[in-house]
N, CA, C and O atoms as a Tripos MOL2 file, in Angstrom:
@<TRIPOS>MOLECULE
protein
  264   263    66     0     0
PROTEIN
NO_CHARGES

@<TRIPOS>ATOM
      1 N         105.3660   96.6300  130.7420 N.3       1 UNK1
      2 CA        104.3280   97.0970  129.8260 C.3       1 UNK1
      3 C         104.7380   96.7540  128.3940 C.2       1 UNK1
      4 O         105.9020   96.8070  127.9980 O.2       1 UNK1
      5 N         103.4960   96.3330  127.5150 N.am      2 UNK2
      6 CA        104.1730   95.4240  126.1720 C.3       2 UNK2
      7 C         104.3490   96.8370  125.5660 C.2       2 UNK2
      8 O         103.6460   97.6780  126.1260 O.2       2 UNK2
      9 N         105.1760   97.3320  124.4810 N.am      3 UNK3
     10 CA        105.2190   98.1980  123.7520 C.3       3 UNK3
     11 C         104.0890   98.2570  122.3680 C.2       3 UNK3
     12 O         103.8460   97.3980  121.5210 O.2       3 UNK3
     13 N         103.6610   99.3440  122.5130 N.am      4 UNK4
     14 CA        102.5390  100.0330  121.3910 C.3       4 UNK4
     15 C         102.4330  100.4670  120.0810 C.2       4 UNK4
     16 O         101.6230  100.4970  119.1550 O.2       4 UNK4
     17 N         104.0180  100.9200  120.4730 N.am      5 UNK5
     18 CA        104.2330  101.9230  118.7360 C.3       5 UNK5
     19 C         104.7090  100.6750  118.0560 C.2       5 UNK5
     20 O         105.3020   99.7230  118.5630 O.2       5 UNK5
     21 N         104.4040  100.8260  117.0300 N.am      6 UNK6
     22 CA        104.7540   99.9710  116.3510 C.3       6 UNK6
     23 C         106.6860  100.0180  115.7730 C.2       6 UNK6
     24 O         107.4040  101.0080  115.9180 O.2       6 UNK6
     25 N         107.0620   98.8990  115.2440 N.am      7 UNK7
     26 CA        108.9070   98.8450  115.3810 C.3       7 UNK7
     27 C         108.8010   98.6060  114.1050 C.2       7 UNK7
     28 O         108.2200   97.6430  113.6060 O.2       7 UNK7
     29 N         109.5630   99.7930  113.3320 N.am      8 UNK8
     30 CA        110.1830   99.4340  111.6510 C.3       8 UNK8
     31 C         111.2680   99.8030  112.2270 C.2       8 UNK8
     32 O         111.6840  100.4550  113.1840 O.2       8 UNK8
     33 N         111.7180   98.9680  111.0390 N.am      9 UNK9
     34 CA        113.2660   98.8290  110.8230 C.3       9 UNK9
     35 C         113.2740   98.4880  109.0510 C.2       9 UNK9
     36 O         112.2800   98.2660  108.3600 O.2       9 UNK9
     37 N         114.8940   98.5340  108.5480 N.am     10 UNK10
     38 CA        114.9010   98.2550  107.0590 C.3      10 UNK10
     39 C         116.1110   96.4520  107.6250 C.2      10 UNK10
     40 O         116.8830   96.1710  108.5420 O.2      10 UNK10
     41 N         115.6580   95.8770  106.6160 N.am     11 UNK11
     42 CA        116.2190   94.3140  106.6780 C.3      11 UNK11
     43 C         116.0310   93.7960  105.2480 C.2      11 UNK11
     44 O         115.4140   94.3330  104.3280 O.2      11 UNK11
     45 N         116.7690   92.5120  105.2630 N.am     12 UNK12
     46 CA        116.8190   92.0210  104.0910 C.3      12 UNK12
     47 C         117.0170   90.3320  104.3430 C.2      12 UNK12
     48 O         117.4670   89.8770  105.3950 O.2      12 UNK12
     49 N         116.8180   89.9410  103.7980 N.am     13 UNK13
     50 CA        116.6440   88.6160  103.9550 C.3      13 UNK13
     51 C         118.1570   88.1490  103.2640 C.2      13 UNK13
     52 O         118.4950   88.5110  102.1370 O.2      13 UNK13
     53 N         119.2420   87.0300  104.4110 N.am     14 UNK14
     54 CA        120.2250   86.1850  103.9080 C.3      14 UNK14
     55 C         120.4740   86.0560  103.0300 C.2      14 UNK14
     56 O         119.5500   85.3490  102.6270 O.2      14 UNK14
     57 N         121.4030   86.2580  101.8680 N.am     15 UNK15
     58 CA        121.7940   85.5250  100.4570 C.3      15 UNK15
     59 C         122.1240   83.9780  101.4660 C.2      15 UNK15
     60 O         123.2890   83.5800  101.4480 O.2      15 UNK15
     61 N         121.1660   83.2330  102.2390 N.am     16 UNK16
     62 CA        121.7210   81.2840  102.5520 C.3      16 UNK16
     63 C         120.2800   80.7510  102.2440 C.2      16 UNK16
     64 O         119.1980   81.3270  102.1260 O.2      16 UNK16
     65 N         120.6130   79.6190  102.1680 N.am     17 UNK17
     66 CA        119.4110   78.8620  102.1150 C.3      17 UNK17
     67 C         118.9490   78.7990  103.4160 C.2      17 UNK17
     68 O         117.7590   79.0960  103.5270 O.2      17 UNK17
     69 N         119.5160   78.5090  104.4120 N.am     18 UNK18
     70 CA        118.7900   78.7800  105.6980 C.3      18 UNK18
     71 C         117.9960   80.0500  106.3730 C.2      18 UNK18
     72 O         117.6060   80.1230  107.5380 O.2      18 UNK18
     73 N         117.8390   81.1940  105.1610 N.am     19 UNK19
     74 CA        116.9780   82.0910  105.6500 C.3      19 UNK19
     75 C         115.7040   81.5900  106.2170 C.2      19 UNK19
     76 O         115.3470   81.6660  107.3930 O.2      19 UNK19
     77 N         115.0490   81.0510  105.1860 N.am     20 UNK20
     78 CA        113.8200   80.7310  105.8590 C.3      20 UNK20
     79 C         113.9120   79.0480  105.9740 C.2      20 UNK20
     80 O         114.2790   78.4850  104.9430 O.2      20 UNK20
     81 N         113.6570   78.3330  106.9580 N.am     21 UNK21
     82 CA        113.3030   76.7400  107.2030 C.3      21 UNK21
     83 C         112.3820   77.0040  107.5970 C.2      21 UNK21
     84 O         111.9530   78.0830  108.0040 O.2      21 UNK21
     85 N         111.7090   75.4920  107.4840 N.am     22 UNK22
     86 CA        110.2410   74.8960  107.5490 C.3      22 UNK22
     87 C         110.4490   74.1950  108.4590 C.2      22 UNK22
     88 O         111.4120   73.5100  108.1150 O.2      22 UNK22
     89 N         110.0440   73.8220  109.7780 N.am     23 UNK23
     90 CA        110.3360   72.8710  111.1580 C.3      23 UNK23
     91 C         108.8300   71.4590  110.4560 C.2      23 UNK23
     92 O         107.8400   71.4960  109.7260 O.2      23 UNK23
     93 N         109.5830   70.4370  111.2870 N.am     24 UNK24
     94 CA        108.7140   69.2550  110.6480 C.3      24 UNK24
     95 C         106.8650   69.7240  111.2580 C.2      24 UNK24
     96 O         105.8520   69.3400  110.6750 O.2      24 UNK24
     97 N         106.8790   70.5700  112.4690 N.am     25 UNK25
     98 CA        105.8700   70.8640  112.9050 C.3      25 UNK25
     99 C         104.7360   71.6810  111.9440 C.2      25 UNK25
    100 O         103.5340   71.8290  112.1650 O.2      25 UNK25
    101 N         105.3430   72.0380  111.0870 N.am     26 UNK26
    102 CA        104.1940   73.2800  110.1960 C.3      26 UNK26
    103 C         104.5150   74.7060  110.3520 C.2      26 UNK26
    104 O         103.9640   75.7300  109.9470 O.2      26 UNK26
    105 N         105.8370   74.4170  111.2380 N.am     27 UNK27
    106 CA        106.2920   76.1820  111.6430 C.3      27 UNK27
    107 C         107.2610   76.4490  110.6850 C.2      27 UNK27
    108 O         107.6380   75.6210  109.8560 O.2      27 UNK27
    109 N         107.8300   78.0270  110.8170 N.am     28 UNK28
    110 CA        108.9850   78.1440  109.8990 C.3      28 UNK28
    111 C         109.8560   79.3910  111.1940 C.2      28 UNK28
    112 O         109.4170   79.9940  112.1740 O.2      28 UNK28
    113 N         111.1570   79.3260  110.5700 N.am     29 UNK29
    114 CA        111.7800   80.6420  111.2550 C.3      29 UNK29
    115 C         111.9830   81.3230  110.0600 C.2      29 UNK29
    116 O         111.5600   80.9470  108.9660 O.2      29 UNK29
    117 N         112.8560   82.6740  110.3490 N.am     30 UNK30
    118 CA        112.4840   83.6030  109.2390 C.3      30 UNK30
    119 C         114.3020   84.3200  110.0890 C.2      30 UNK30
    120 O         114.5300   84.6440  111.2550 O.2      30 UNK30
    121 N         115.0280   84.3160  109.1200 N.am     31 UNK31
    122 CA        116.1550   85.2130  109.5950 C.3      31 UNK31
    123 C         116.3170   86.4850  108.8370 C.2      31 UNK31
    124 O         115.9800   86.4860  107.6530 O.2      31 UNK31
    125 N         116.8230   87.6320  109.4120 N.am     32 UNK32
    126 CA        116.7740   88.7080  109.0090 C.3      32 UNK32
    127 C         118.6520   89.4070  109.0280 C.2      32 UNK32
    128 O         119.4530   89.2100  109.9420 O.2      32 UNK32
    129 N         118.8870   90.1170  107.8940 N.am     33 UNK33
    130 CA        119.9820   90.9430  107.9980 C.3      33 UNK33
    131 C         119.7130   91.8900  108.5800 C.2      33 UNK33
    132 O         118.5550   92.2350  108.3440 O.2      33 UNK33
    133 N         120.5910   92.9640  109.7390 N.am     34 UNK34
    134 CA        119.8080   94.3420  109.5400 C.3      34 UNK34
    135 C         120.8660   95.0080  109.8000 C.2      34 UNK34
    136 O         121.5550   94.6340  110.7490 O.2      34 UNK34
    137 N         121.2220   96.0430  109.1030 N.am     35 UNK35
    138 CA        121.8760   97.0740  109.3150 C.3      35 UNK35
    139 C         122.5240   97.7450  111.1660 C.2      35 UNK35
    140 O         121.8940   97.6100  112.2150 O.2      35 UNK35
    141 N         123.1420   98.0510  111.0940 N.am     36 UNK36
    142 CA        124.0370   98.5440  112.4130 C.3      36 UNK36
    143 C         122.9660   99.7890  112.1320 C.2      36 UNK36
    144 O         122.1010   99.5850  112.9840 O.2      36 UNK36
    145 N         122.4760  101.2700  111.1920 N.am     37 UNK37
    146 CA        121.9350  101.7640  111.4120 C.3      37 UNK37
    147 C         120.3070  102.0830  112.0870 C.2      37 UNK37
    148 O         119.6340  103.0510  112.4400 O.2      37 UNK37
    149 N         120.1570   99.9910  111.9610 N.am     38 UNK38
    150 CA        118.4390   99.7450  112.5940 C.3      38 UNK38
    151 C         118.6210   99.3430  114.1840 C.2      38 UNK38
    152 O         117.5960   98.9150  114.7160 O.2      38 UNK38
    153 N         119.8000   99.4280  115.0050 N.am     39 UNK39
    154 CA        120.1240   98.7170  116.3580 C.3      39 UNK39
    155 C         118.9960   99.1750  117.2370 C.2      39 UNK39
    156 O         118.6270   98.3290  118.0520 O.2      39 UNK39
    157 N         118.4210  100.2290  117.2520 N.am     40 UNK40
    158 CA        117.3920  100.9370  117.8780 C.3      40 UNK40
    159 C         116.3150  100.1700  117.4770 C.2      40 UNK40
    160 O         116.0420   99.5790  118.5220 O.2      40 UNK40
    161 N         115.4990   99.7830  116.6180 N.am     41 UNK41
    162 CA        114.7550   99.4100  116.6490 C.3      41 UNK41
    163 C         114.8860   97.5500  116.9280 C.2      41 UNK41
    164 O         113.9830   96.9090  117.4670 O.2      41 UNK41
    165 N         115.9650   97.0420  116.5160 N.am     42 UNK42
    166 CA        116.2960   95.9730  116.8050 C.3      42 UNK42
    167 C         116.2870   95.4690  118.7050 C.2      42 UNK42
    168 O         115.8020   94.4950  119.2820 O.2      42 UNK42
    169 N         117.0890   96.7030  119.2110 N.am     43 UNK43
    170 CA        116.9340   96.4600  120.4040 C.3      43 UNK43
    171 C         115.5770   96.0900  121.2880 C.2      43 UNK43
    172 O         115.4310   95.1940  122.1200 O.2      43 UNK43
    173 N         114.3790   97.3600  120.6920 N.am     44 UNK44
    174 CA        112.8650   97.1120  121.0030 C.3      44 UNK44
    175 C         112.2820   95.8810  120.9560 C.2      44 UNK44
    176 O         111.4690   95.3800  121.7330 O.2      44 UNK44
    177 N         112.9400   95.3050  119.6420 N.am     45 UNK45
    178 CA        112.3140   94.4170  119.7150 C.3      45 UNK45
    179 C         112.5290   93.3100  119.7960 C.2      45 UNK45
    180 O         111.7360   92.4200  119.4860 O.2      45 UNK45
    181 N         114.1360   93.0910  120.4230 N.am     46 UNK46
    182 CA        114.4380   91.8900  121.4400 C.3      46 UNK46
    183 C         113.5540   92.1880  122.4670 C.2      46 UNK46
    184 O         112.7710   91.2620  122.6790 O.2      46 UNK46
    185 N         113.3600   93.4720  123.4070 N.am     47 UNK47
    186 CA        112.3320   93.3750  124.2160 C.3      47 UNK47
    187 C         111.0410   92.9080  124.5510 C.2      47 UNK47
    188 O         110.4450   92.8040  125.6230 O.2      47 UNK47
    189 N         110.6130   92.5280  122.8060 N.am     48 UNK48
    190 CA        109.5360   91.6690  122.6190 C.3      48 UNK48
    191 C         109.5390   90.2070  122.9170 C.2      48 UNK48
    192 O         108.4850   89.6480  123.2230 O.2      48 UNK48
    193 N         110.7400   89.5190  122.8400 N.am     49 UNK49
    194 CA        110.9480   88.1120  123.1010 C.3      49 UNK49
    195 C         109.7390   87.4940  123.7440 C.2      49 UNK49
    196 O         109.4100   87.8600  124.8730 O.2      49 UNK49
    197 N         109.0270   86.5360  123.0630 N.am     50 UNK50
    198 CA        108.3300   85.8010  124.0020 C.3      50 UNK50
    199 C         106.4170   86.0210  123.5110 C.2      50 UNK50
    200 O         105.5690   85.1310  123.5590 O.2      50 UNK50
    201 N         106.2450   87.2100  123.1510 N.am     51 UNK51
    202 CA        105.2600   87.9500  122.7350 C.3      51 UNK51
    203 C         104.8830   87.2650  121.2700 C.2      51 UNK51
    204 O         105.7130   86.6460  120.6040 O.2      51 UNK51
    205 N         103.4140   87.4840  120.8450 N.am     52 UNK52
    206 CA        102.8830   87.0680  119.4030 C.3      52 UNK52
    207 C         102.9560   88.5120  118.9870 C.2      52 UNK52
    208 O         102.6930   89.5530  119.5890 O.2      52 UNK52
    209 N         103.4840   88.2040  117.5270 N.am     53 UNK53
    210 CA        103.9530   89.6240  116.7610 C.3      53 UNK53
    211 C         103.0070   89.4290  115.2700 C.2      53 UNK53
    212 O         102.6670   88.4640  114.5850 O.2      53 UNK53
    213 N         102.8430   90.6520  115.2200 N.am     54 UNK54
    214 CA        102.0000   90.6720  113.5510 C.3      54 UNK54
    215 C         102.9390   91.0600  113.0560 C.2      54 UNK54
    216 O         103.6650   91.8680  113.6350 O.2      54 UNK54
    217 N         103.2060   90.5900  111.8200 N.am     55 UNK55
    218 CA        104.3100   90.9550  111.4200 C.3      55 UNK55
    219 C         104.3360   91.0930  109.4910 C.2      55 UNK55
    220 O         104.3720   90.1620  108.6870 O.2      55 UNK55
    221 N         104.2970   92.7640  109.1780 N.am     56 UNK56
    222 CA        104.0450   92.8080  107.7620 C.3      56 UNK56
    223 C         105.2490   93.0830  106.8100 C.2      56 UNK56
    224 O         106.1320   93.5220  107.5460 O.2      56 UNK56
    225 N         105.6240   93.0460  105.7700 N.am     57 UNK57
    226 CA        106.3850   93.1340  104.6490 C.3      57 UNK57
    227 C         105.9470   93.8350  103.6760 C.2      57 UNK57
    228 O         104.9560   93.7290  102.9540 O.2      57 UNK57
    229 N         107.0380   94.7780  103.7520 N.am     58 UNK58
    230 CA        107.1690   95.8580  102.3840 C.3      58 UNK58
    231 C         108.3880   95.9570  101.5200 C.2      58 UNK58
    232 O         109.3680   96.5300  101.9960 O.2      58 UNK58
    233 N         108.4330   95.5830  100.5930 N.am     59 UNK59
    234 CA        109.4910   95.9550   99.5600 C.3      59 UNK59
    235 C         109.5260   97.6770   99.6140 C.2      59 UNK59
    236 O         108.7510   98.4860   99.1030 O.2      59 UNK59
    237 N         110.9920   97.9320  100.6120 N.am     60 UNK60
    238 CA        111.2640   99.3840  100.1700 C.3      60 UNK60
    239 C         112.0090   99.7050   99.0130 C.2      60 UNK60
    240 O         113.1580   99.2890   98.8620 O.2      60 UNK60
    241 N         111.3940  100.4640   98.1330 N.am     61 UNK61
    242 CA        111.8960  100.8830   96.8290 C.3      61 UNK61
    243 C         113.0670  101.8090   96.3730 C.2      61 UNK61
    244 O         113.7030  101.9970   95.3360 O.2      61 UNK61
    245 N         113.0450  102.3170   97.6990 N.am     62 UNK62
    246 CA        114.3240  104.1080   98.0810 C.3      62 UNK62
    247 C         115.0370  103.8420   97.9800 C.2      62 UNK62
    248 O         115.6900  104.6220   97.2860 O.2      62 UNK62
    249 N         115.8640  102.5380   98.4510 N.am     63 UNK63
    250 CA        117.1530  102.0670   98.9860 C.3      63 UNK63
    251 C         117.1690  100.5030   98.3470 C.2      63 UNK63
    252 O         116.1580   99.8410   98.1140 O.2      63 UNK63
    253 N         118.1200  100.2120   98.1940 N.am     64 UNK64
    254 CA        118.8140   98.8700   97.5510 C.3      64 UNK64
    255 C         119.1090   98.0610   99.2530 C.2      64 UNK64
    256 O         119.2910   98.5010  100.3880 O.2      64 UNK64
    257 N         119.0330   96.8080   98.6880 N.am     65 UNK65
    258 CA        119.5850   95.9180   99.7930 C.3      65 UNK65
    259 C         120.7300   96.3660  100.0600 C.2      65 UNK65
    260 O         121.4280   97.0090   99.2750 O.2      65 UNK65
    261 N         121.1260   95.9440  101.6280 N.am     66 UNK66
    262 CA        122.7670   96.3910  102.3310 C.3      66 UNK66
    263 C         123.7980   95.5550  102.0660 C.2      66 UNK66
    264 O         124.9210   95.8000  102.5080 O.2      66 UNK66
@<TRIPOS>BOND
     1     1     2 1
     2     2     3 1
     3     3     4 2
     4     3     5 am
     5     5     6 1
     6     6     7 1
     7     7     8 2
     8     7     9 am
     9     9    10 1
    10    10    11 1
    11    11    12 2
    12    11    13 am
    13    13    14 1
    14    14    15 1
    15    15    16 2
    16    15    17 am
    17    17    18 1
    18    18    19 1
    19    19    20 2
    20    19    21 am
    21    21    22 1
    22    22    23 1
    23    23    24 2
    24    23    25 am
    25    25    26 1
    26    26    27 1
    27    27    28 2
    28    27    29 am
    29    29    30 1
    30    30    31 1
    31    31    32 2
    32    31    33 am
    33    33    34 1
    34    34    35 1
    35    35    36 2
    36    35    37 am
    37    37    38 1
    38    38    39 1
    39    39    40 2
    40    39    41 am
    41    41    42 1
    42    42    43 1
    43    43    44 2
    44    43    45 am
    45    45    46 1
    46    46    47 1
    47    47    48 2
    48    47    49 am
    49    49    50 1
    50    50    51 1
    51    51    52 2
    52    51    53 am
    53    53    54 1
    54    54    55 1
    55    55    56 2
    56    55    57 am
    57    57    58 1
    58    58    59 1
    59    59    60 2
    60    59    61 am
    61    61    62 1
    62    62    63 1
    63    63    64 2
    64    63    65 am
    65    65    66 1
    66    66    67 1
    67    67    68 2
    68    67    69 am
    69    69    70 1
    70    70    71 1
    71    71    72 2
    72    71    73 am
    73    73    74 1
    74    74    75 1
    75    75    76 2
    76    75    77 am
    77    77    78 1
    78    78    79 1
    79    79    80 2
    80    79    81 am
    81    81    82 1
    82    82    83 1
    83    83    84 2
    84    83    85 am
    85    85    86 1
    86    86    87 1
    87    87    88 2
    88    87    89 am
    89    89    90 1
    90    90    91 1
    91    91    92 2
    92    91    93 am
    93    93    94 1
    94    94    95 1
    95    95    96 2
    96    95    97 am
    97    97    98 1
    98    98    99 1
    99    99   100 2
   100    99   101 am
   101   101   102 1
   102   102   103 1
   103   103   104 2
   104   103   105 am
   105   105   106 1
   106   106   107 1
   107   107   108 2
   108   107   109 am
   109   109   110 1
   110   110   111 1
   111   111   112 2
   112   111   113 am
   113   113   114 1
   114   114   115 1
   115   115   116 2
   116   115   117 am
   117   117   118 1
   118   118   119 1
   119   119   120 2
   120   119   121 am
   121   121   122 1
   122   122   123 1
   123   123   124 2
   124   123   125 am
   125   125   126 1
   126   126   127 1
   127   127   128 2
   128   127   129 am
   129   129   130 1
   130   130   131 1
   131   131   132 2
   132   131   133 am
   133   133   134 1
   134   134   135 1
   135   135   136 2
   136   135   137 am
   137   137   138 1
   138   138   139 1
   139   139   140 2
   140   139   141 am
   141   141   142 1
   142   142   143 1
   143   143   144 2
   144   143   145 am
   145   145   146 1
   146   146   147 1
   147   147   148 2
   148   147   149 am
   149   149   150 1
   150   150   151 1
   151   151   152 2
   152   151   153 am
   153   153   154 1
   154   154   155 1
   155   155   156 2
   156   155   157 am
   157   157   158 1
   158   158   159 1
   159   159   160 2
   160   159   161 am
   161   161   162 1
   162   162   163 1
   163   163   164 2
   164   163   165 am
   165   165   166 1
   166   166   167 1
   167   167   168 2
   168   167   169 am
   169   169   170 1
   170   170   171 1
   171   171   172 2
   172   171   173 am
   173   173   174 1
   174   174   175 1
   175   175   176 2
   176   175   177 am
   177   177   178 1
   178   178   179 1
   179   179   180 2
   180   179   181 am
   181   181   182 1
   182   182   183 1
   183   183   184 2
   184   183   185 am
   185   185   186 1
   186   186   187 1
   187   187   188 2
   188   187   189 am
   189   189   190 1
   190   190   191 1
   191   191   192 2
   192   191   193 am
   193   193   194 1
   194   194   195 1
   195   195   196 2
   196   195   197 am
   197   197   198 1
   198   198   199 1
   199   199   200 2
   200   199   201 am
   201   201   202 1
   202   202   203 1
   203   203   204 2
   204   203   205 am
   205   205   206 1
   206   206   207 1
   207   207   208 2
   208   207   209 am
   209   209   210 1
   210   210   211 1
   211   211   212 2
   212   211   213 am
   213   213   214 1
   214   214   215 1
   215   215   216 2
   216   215   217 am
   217   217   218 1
   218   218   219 1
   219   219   220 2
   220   219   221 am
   221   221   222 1
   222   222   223 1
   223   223   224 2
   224   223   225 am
   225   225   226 1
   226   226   227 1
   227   227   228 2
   228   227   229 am
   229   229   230 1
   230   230   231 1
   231   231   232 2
   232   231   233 am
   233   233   234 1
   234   234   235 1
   235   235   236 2
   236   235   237 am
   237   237   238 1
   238   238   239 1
   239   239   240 2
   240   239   241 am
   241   241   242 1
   242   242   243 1
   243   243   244 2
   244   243   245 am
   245   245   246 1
   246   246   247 1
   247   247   248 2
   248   247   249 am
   249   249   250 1
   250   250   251 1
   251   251   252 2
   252   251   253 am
   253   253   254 1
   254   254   255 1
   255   255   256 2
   256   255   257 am
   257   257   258 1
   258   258   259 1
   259   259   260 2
   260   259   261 am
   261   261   262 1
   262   262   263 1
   263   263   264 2
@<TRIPOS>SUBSTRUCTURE
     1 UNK1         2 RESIDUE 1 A UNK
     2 UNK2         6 RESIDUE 1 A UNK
     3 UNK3        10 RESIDUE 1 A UNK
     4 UNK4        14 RESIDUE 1 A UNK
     5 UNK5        18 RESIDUE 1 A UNK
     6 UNK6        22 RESIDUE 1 A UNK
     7 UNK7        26 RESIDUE 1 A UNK
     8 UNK8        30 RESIDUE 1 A UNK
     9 UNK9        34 RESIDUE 1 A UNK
    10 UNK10       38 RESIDUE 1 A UNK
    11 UNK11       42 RESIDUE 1 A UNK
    12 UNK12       46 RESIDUE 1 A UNK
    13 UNK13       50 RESIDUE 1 A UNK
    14 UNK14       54 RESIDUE 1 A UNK
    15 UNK15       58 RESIDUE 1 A UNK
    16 UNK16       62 RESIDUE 1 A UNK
    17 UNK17       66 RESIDUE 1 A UNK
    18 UNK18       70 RESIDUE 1 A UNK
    19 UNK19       74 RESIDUE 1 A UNK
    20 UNK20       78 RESIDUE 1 A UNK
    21 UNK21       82 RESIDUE 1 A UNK
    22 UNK22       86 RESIDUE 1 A UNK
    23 UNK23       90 RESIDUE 1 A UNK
    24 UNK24       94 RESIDUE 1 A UNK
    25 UNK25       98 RESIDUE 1 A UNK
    26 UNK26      102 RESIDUE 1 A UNK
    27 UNK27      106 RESIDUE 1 A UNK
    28 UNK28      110 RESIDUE 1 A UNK
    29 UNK29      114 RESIDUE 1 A UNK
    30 UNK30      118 RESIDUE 1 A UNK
    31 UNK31      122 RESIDUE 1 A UNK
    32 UNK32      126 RESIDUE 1 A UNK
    33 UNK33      130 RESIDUE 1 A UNK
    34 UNK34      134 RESIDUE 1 A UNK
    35 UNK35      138 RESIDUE 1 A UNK
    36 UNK36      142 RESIDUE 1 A UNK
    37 UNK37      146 RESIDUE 1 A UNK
    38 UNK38      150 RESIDUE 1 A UNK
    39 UNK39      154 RESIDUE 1 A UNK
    40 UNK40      158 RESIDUE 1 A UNK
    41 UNK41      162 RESIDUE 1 A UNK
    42 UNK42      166 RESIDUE 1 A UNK
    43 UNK43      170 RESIDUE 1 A UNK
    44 UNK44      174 RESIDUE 1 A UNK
    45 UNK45      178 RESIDUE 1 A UNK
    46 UNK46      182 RESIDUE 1 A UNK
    47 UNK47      186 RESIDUE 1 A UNK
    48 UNK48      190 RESIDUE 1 A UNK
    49 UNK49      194 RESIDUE 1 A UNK
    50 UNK50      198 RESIDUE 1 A UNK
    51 UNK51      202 RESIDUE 1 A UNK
    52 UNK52      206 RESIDUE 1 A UNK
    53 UNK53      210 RESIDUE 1 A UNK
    54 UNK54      214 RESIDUE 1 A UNK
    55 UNK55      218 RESIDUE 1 A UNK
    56 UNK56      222 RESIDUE 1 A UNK
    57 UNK57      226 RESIDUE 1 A UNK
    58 UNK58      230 RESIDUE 1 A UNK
    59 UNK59      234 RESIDUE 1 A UNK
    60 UNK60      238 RESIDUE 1 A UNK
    61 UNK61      242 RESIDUE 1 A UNK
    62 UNK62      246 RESIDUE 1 A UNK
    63 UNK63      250 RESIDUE 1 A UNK
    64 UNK64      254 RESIDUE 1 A UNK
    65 UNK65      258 RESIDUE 1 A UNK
    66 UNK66      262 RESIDUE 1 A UNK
């Protein structure tokens, strides 16, 4: 069964240049840091593997990058 609730987690994007690449196709990947305190939600959503994800971005303001 695909999962419903939706999966936050807090992440931050690489200090590399290889965070984000552009594939010659028109695609890109997108790498993420995430905290040992997000493994729970990280785990969920290896469970997603394979699945089309909507996927939104928020600058959280509370907390400083890790």
């Amino acid at each position: 069964m695909i999962e419903s609730t939706p999966i936050v987690l807090l992440a931050s994007l690489p200090p590399v240049q290889s965070a984000i690449t552009i594939s010659g196709d028109g695609g890109a990947r997108i790498k993420l840091d995430v905290p040992e305190s997000e493994m729970d939600a990280v785990m969920r959503l290896a469970a997603l593997r394979g699945e089309l994800l909507r996927v939104t971005v928020e600058v959280e303001v509370e907390r400083s990058a890790f």
